[in-house]
Structures are given as C-alpha cells and as structure tokens.
C-alpha positions as CSV (number, residue, x, y, z in Angstrom):
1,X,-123.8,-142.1,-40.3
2,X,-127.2,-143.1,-39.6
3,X,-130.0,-140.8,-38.3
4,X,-133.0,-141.8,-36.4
5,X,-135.7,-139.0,-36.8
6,X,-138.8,-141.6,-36.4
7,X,-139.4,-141.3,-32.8
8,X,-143.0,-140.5,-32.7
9,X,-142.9,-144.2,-33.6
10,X,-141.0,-145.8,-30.9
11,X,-138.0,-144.1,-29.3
12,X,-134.9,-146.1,-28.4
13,X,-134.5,-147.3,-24.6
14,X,-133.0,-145.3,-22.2
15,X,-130.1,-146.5,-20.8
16,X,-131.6,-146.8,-17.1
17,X,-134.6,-148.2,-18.4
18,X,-132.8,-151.2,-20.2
19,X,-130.8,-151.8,-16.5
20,X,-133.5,-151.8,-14.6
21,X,-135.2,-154.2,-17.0
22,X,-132.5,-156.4,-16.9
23,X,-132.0,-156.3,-13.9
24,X,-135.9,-157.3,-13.1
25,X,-135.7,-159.9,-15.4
26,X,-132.8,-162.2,-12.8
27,X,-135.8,-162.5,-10.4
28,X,-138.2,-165.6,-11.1
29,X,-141.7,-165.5,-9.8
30,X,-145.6,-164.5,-10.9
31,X,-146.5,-161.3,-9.3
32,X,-149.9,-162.9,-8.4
33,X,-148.2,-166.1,-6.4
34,X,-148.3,-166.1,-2.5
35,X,-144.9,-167.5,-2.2
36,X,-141.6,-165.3,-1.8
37,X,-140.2,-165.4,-5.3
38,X,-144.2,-164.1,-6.3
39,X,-144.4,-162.0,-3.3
40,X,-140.8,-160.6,-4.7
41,X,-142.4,-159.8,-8.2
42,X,-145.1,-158.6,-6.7
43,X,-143.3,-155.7,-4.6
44,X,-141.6,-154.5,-8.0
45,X,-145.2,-154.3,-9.5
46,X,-146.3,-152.3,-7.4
47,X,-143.5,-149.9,-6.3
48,X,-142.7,-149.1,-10.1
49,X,-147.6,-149.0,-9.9
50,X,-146.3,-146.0,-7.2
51,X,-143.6,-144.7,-9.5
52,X,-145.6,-144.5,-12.3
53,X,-148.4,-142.8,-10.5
54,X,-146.5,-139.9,-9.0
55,X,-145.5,-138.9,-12.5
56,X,-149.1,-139.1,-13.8
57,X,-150.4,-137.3,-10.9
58,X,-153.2,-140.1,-9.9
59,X,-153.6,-142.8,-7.3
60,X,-151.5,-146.3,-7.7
61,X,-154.8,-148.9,-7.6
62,X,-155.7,-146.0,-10.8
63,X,-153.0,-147.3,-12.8
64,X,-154.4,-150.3,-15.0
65,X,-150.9,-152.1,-16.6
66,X,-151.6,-153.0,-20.3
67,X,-149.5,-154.5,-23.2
68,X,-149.2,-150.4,-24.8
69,X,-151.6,-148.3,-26.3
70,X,-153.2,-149.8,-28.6
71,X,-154.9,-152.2,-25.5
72,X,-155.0,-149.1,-23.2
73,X,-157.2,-147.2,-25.9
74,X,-159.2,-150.0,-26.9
75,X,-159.9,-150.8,-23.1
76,X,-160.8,-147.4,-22.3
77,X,-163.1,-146.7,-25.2
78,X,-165.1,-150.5,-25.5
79,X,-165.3,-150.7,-21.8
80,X,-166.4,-147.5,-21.5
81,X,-169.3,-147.8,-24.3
82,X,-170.3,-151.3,-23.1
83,X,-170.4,-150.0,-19.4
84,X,-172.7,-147.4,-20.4
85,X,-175.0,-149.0,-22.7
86,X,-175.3,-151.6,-19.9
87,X,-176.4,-148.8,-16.9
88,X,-178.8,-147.5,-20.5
89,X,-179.3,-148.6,-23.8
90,X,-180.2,-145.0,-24.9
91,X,-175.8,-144.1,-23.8
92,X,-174.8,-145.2,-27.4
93,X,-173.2,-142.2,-28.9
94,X,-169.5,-142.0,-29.1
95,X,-168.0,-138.4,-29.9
96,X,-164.8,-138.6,-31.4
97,X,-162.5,-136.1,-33.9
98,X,-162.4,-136.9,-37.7
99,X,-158.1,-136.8,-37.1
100,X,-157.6,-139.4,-34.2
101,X,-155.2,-142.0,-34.4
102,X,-156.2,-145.2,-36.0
103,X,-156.1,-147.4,-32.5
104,X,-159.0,-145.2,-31.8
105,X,-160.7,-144.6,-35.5
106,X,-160.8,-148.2,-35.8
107,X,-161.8,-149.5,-32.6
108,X,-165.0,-147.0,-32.8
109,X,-166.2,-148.1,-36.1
110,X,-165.7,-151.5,-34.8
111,X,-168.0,-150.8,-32.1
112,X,-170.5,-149.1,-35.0
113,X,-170.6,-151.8,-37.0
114,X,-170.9,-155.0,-34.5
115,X,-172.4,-153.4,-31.4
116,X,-174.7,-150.5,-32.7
117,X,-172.5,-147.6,-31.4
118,X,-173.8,-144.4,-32.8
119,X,-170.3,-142.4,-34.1
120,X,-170.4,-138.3,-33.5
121,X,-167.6,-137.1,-35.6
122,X,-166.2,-133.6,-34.8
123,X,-164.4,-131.8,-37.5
124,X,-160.8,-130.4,-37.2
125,X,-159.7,-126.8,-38.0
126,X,-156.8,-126.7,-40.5
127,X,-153.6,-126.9,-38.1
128,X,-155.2,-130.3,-36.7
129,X,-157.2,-128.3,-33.6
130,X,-160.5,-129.8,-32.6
131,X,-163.2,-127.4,-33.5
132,X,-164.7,-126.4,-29.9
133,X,-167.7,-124.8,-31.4
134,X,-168.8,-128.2,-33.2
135,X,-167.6,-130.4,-30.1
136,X,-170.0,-128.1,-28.0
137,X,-172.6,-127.9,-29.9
138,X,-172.6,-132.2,-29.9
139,X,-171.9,-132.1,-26.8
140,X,-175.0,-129.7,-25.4
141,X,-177.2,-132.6,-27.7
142,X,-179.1,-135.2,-25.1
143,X,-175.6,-135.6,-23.4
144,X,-177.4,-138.4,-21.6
145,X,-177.0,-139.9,-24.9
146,X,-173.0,-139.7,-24.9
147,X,-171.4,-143.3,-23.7
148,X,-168.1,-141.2,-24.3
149,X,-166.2,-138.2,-25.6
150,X,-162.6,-140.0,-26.6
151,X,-159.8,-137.3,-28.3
152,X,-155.8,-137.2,-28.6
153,X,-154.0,-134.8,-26.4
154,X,-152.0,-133.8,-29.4
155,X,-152.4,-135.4,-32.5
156,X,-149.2,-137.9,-33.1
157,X,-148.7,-137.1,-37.1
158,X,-148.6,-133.2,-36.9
159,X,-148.0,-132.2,-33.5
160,X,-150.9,-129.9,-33.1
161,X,-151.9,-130.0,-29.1
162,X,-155.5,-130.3,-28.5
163,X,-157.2,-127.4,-25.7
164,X,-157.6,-130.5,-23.6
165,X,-158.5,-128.1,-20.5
166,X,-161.4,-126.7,-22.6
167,X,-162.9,-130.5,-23.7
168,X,-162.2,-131.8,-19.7
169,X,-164.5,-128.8,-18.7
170,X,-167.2,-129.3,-21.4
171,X,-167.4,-133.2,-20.3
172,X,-167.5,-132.3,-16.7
173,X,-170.2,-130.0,-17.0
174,X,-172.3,-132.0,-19.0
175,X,-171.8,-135.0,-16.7
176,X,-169.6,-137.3,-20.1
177,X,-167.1,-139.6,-19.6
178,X,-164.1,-138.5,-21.0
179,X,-160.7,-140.9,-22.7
180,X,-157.3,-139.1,-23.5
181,X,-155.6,-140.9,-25.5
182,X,-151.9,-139.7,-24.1
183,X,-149.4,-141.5,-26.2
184,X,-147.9,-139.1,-28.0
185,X,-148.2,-136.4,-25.5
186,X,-146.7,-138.1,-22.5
187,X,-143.1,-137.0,-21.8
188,X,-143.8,-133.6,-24.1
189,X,-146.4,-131.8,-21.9
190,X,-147.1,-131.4,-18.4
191,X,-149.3,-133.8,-17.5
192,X,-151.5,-134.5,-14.2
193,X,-154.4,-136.5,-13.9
194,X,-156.2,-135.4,-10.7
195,X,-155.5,-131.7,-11.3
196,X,-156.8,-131.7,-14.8
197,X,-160.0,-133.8,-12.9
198,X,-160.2,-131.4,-9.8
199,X,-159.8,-128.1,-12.5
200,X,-162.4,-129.3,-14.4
201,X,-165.0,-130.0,-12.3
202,X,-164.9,-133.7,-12.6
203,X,-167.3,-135.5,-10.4
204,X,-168.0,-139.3,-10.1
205,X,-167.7,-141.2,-13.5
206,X,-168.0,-138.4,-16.0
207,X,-165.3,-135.8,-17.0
208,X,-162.2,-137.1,-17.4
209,X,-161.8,-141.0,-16.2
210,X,-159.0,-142.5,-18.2
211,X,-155.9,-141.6,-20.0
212,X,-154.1,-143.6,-22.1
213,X,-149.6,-143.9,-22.1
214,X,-147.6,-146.4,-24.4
215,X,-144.1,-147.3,-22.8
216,X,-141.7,-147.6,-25.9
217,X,-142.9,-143.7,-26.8
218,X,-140.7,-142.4,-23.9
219,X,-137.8,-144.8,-22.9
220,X,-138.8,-148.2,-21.7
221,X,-138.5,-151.5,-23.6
222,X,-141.6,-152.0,-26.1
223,X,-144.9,-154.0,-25.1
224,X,-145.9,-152.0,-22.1
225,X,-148.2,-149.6,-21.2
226,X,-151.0,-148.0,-18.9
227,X,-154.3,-146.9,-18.7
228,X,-155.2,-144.4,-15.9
229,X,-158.7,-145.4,-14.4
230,X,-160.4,-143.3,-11.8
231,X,-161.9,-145.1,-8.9
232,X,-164.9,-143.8,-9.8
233,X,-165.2,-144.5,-13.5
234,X,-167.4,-147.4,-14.9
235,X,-165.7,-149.3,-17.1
236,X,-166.0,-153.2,-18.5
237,X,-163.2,-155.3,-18.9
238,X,-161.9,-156.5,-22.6
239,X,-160.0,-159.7,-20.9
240,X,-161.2,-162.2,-18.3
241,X,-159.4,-164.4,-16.0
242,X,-157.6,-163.7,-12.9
243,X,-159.5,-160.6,-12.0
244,X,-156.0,-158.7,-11.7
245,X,-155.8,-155.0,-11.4
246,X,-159.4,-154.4,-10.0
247,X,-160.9,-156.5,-12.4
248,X,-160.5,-154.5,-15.4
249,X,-157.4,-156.3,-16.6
250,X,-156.6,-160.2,-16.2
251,X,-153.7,-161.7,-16.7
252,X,-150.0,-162.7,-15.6
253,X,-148.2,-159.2,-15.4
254,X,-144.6,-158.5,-17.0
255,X,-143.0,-157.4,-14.2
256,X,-139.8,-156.1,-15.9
257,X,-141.2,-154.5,-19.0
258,X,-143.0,-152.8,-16.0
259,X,-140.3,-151.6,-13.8
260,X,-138.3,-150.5,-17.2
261,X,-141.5,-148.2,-18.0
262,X,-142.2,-146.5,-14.6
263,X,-138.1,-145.8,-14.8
264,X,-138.6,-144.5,-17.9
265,X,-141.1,-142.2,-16.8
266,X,-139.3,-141.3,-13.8
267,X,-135.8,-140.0,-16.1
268,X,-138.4,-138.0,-18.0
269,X,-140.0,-136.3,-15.0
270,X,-136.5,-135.5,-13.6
271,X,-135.2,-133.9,-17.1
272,X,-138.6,-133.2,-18.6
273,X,-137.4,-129.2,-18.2
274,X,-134.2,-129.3,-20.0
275,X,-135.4,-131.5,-22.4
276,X,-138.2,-129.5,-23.7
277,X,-136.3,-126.9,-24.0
278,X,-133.7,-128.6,-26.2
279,X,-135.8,-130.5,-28.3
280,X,-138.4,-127.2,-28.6
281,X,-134.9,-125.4,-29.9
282,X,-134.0,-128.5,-32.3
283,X,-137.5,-128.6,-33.6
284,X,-137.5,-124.7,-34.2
285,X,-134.3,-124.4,-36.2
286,X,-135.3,-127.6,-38.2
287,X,-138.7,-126.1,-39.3
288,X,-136.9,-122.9,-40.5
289,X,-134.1,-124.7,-42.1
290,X,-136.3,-126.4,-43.9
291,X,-138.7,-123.9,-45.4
292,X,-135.0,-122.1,-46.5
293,X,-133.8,-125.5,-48.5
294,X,-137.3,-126.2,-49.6
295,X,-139.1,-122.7,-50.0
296,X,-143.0,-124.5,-51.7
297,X,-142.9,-127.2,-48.3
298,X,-145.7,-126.3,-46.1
299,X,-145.4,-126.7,-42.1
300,X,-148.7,-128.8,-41.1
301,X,-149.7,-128.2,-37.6
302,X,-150.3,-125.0,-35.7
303,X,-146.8,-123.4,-35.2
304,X,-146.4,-122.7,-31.6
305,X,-148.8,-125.2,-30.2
306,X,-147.2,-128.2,-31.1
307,X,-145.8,-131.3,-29.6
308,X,-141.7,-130.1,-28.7
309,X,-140.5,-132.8,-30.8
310,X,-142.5,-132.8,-33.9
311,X,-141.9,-131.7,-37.4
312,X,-144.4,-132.2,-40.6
313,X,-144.4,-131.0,-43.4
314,X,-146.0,-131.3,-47.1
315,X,-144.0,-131.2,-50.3
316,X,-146.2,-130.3,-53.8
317,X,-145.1,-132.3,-55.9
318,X,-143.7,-135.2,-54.4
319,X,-145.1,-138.3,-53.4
320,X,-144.7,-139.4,-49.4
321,X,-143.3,-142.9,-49.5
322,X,-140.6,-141.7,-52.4
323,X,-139.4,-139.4,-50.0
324,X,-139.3,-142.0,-47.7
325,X,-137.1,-144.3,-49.3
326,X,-135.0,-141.8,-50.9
327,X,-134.0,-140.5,-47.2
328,X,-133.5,-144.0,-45.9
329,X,-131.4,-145.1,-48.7
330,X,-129.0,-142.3,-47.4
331,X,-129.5,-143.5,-44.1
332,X,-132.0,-141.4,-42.6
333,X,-135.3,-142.5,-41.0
334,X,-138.2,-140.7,-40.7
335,X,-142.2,-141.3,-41.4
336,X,-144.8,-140.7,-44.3
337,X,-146.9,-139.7,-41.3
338,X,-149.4,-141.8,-43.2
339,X,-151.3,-145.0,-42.9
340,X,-149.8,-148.0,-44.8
341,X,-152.1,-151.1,-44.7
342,X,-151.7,-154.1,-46.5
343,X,-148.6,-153.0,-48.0
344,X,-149.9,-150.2,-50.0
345,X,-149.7,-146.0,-48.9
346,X,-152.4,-144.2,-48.2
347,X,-153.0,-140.4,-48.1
348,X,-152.6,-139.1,-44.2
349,X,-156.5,-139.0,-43.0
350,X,-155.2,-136.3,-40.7
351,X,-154.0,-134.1,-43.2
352,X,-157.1,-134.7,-45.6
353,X,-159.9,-133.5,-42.4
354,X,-157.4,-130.6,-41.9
355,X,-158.9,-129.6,-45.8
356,X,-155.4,-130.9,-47.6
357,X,-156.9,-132.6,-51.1
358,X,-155.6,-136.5,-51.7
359,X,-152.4,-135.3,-53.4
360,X,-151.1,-132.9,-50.5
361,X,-152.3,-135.7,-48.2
362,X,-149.8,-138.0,-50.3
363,X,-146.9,-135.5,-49.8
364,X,-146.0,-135.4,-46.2
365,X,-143.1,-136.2,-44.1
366,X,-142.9,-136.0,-40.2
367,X,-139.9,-136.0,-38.4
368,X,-140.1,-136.6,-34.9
369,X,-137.0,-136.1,-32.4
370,X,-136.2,-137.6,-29.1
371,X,-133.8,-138.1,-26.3
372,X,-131.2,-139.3,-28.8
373,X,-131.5,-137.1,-30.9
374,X,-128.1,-135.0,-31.7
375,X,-127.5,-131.8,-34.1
376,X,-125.6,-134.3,-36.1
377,X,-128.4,-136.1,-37.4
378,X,-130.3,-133.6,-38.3
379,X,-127.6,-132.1,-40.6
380,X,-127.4,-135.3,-42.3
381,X,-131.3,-135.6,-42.5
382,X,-131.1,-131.6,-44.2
383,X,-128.1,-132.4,-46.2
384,X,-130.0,-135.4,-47.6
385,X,-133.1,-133.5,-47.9
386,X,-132.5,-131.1,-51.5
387,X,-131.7,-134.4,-53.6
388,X,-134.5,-136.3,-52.3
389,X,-137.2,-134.0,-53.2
390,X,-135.5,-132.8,-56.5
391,X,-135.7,-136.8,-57.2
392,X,-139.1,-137.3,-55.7
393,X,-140.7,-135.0,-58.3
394,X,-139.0,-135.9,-61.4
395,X,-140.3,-139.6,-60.5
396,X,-143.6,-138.0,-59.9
397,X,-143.9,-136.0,-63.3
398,X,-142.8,-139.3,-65.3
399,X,-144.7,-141.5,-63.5
C-alpha cells in the first residue's frame, strides 16, 4: 500500500474537478476573442470568475486569475510596493513575519535588494504565532511609511493559524494595505473576504485588499490560481499585454484549469463542514498516537489553533530528510517541512524563528492530510514510523 500524507504540497484532484476540466478542455476558443467559439470560452471564465467568488465572499471583477500562488503572492506584494512608492517615495517599508513562506520571504528581499524596499521583520512566538505586540508596535511607527503589511493566514509547515482578525483591524486603523497570503488556509477555515474587510474597518485601499489561493492545494488540476483584489486597492501589474482582468493581469487565460478550480472550490464549500470535522478527528488521534510510539517527538505548532489537516513534529536525534527517505522507501509520503534548494536540506526557517536551534530545525516531519486521506494510510504511515526513527538515529550517531 501506498500512503499519501504530503498534501500541504499539492492534493490530488477531485474527481469533479478533473470532469469538469476535461470537459472544458473539448471546447476551442480564446476567452478574449469576439467570435462564438471565444465568446463560448469566455462565458466559462467568467461563470466559474462568479463561482469562485461566492466562495471567497468578494465581487467577480475582484477575482484576478493567476498561474498559482507563487504569481498571486508575488503580484500582490511587488504591485502593491511599486504602487505605493509611486503615489510616495517615503511608502517603502514592507512588514512581514520572520516564518512566511518562501514565495513571500523571497520575493521581499528581492524587492530590498533591487528596488530599495526597506524590510520590517516581526518576530514569531514559539507555536509559529505572530507576535501582536511587536506587529503593533511597527505598525504605530510613521505607518505612512508602510507600502504593505503581507502575513500567512496559517503558516503551511506547522499549521499554527495566524489572529488574522487582530492584524486586518491593526491595518485598517492605521490606514496599511494589507496581503493574506491564503494558500494553505483556503478550504481549512472559514474564509470571507468582504466580511473580514467590512469587520475590520477597511476603507478605500488600506486594510485588507488582496488575498492570495493556489488551485492544486484544494482539488483542481495544478497551475492555477487567484488573487482577490478589491476595487479599491492600488496595485501595479507584474505582466503587460492584453490588459486582461482590469489591467492587473495580461495574458491568454486557461479556461479549463479555471473552471476545474472554481469546481474545486465549490465541492469544498458544500462539504467544508463534514470535512473539518473528519480531518480535525484524523489529525487529533495521529498527534496522540504519535507522541505514544515516539514519547521524545515534540508537536510544533500551537495545539488547538492549527490548520485541521496538519501534523509536525520534531524528532531529537534524527535528521529530517533520513526520515524522509526511510518513510518513502516503505511507501509512505510525507515532507521535511523544510526548504531544499539546490539539492541540499536545509534546517526549517520556521522552526528556527519559533527559537528551535539548527539541529531541532533539521529534525522535523509534517504530515498533512486531505480529502483522500483514509484511516488506512495513516496506520501504515504509524506502523512505518518506530523503524524509521530507530534507523534515523543510529545513522545520525555514526555519521
């Protein structure tokens, strides 16, 4: 048996999303020709734009298609920053958590280093939380100053959900543009875009203006996804040359990769209920069979705030891609949680600003459920588990 336990990474497609996909696909035509076969495109654009929108709780002409998240947080965060520092020079301060994902880490020292962006990092408690007294304290500095406050809704290697309402009122209030980056959160919390605005006190283009969703992270076929841009956020484009979708995003749109995500998003707004509940049930018992198998492994993340699907945890003594290849060699998948560029591991930067030192940073594994997830495969992933971190460590003590 193989078990699939990796689907923070990219879950596999849901069954209506795949139909509808193929189905989209028998139908030739650019959405942006005037002719029927484009006209025809066209009208699935935009009823799955309408789709897509009732789940996220925000107007259609808000929802800005992308190619996933990685475009959809690098288009909210540089047009963002270039949008302010054109309106003032003096907007060049980015305020960003030390644990975000790396589509955003990198993308804002990219913007430090070539464009002068001026990088406000705010420290993480030790479950992964943002620490409101710092972000404040930032914040309440010449917000004028502030191009942008950009944070995860809860952080994708250890599960820990952000007090997004707190941070959406803080922006508000202080008149700062606000990005959620909503990749991992999507599908695992209730989300709504104009009620988080409208609670926050939200007015024109500060407080919360864009949110971020990846496709393949809920159901739909990979190489898809949305940003959520209010009408009344100012915000410059990354690519140029149609002028589709308001301007802010050019280019031929993938009408059935589209249609697959917004059904997607529809099956998890119709079982969202039962789901959580399930997965919140699955993710509980695995935690606690866990810490009985492995008494020394250490849960990372706060306990009860945590993403429904997500398990990490730290083993002393072992070394994170070991584990890795051990599991998969018995046909289990799961993730380091970790960076790996360039081929070679690297310590989780999450787990090393939540205080862990380099070699309890080098010791996690996260193990993320999903919609095909089955008890089954998580007995085989905790039947597998004992051998793997007995053999992890006696590698590690005679390395």
């Amino acid at each position: 048996m193989v078990a699939y336990l990796d689907h923070a990474a990219s879950t596999p497609v849901r069954p209506e999303a795949l139909a509808a996909y193929t189905a989209a696909l028998a139908h030739a035509g650019n959405p942006s020709s005037v002719h029927r076969h484009g006209q025809t495109a066209r009208a699935q654009v935009e009823e799955a734009r309408e789709h897509l929108a009732s789940v996220l709780g925000c107007e259609p002409i808000e929802v800005i298609f992308t190619s996933g998240g990685t475009e959809s947080i690098n288009l909210a965060i540089v047009g963002l920053y270039r949008a302010a520092v054109e309106s003032n020079p003096a907007r060049n301060r980015i305020v960003v958590p030390e644990a975000e994902h790396h589509a955003t880490l990198d993308t804002v020292l990219w913007l430090q280093q070539h464009e002068g962006a001026v990088i406000d990092w705010i420290p993480v408690d030790e479950h992964g939380r943002i620490r409101m007294d710092a972000l404040e304290a930032t914040v309440q500095r010449e917000p004028h100053t502030i191009a942008l406050v950009t944070l995860l809704w809860a952080n994708n290697e250890v599960g820990t959900i952000q007090p997004i309402d707190e941070v959406a009122a803080l922006a508000a209030e202080h008149l700062v543009p606000l990005h959620i980056d909503a990749v991992s959160a999507f599908g695992h919390v209730s989300l709504n875009f104009a009620q988080l605005r409208t609670e926050s006190g939200a007015v024109g283009g500060s407080g919360l203006v864009a949110l971020s969703i990846s496709g393949h992270k809920f159901g739909s076929v990979p190489g898809v996804g949305a940003l959520v841009v209010s009408r009344q956020a100012h915000l410059e484009p990354l690519i140029h040359g149609g002028g589709q979708q308001r301007g802010l995003r050019s280019g031929t749109l993938d009408a059935p990769a589209i249609v697959s995500m917004s059904t997607a998003a529809l099956v998890v707004q119709k079982t969202h209920e039962v789901e959580h509940s399930r997965l919140s049930a699955l993710r509980d018992a695995t935690i606690l069979r866990i810490q009985e198998l492995i008494p020394e492994a250490v849960l990372s993340g706060d306990r009860a705030t945590r993403l429904d699907n997500n398990v990490n945890f730290t083993f002393p003594g072992c070394q994170s891609d070991s584990l890795l290849f051990l599991l998969d060699a018995h046909g289990v998948s799961v993730s380091t949680g970790s960076a790996c560029q360039a081929g070679v591991a690297q310590p989780s930067h999450v787990l090393l600003a939540m205080g862990h030192d380099e070699r309890g940073a080098s010791s996690a594994l996260r193990i993320t459920l999903g919609h095909t997830t089955t008890q089954a495969e998580i007995d085989e992933f905790l039947a597998a588990l004992p051998e793997a971190v007995d053999r992890a460590r006696r590698a590690g003590t005679t390395a």
